[in-house]
N, C-alpha and C positions, 0 to 999 in steps of 0.2 A: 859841825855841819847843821846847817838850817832846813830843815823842810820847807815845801812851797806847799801851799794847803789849795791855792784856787781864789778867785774873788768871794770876798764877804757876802753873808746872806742879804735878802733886800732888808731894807728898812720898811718899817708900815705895815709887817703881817700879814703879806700874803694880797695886798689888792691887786684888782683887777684891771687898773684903768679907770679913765671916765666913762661915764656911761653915756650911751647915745640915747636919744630921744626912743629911739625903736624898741629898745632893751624893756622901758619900760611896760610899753605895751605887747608885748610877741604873744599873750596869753588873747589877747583882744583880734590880732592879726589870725589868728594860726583860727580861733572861733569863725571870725567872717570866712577865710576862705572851707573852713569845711562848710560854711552853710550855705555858700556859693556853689561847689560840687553839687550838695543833695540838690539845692535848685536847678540846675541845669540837669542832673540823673533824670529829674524828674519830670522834668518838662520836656525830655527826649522821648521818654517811655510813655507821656500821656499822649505825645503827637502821634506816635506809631500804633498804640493800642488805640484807634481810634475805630467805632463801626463803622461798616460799609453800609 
């Protein structure tokens, strides 16, 4: 009697794919938009605490 084991491991150890252009940058992405947030928080809150 033969066992069935399942298809073979991949070849190439585990990659991932090519990589997108985005991939590269997501550290640069993910910075701009948090510093888009505090700009907008902040220019919410300077227009509202304004004196009368």
């Amino acid at each position: 009697m033969s066992e069935t084991k399942g298809p073979p491991p991949p070849k190439g150890g585990g990659t991932r794919g090519p990589q997108l252009p985005i991939d590269d940058n997501i550290y640069i992405l993910l910075l701009l938009g948090l510093l888009l947030g505090i700009y907008y928080i902040v220019k919410k809150y300077r227009s509202s605490d304004s004196p009368v």
